[in-house]
C-alpha positions in Angstrom: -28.9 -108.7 26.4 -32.0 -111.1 26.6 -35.0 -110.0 28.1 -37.6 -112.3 30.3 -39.6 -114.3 27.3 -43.4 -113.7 26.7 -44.9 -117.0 26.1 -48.8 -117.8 25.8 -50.7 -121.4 25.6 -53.4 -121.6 23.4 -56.1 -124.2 22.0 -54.7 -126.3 19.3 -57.2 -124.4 16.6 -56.7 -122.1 14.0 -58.9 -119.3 15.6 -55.8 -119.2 18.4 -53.8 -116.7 15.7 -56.0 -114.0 17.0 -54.3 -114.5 20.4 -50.9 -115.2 18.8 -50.6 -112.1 16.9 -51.9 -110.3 20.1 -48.8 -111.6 21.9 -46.9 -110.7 19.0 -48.2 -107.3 19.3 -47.2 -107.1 23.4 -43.6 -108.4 22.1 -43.1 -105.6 20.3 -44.3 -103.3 22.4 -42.8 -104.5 25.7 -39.4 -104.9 24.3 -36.8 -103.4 22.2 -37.1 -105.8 19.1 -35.9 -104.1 15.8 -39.4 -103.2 14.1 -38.1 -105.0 10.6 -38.7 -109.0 12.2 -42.1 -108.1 13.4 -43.6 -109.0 9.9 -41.5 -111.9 9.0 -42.1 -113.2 12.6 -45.7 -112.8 12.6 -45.6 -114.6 9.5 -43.2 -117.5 10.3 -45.3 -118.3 13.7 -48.6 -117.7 11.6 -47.1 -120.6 9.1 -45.9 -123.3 11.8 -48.6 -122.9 14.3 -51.1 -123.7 11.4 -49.1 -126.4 10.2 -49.0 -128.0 13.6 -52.9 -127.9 13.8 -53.5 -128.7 10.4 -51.0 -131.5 10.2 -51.7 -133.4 13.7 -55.1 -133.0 13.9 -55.5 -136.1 16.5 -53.2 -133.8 19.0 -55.0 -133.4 21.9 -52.6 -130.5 23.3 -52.4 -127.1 23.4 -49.7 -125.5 21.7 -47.2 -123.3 23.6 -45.3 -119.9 22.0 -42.9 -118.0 23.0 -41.2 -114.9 22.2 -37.8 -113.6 23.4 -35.4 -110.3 22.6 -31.8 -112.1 23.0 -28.8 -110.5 22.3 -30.0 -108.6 19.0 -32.2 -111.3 17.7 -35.8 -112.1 17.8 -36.3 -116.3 18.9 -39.8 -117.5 18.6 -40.6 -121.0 19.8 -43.8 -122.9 19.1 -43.9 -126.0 20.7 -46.8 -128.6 20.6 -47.0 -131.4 23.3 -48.6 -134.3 21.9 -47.0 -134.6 18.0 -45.6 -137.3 16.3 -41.9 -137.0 15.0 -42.1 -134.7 11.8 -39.7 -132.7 10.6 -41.4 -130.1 8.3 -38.0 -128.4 7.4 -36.8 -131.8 6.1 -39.6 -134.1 5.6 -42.0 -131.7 4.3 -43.4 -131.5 0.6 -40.9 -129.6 -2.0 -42.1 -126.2 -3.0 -42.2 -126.5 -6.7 -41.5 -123.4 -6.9 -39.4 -124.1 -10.1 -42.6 -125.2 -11.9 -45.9 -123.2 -13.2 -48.2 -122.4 -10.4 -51.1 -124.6 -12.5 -48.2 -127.4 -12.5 -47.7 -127.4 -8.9 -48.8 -129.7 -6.3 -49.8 -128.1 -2.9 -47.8 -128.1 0.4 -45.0 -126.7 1.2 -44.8 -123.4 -0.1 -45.5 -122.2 3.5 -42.4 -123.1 5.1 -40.5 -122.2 2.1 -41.2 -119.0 2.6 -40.3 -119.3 6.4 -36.9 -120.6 5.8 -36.1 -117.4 3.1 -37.0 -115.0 5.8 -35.4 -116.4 8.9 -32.0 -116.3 10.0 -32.1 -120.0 11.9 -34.5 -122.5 12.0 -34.5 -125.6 13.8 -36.4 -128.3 15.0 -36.2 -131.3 17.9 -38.5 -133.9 19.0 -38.6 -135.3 22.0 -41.5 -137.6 24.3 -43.7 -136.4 21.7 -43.0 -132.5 22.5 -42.1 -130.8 18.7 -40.4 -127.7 18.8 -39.8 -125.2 16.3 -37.6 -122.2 17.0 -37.3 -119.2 14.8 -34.4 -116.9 15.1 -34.3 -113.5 13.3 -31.8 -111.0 13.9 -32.6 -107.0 14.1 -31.7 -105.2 10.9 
């Protein structure tokens, strides 16, 4: 069963997570979402909203999330309206997580992480609108 989505706009800086992990905190609370996603959730949004500030600072857009309870999964989207075309699942920096941390070159550690605790991940790109959605499904 798929409930009506929560979805919030914010400013395309990093002191938006504030209002993010408030609608994370409605989410939860307004729906029947399996407790277990909620950290791996706040974390993965946490992760690619940052990295879509961070990474395209010139956007002039706000950034758009969303939140849905479908069918026994949690599906986050974040979804920026002025980006470039940048995959950070495929073109992003390797992890380097096989080396010593003083060995390591920084970048890409962060969505590392979010592809070990998601279920789904996947991204399109289209008229300059990047989209990220996250799927985790209750434990």
């Amino acid at each position: 069963m798929s409930e009506e989505p929560l979805s919030l706009i914010v400013p395309r800086e990093i002191a938006a997570l504030e209002e993010i992990n408030k609608l994370v905190e409605g989410f939860y609370r307004k729906n029947a979402a399996s407790a277990p996603t909620r950290y791996p959730i706040e974390l993965a949004l946490e992760e690619i909203f940052t990295n879509m500030v961070r990474h395209n600072a010139a956007g002039r857009s706000d950034i758009r999330i969303e939140l849905e309870n479908r069918n026994g999964e949690v599906v986050a989207k974040v979804t920026d309206f002025d980006a470039p075309r940048f995959d950070p699942l495929t073109e992003g920096p390797p992890p380097g997580i096989e080396r010593q941390l003083e060995q390591r070159v920084p970048g890409g550690l962060g969505i590392h992480l979010v592809r070990k605790m998601m279920d789904h991940i996947e991204y399109s790109h289209q008229d300059r609108t990047a989209t990220v959605t996250l799927r985790k499904r209750a434990t």
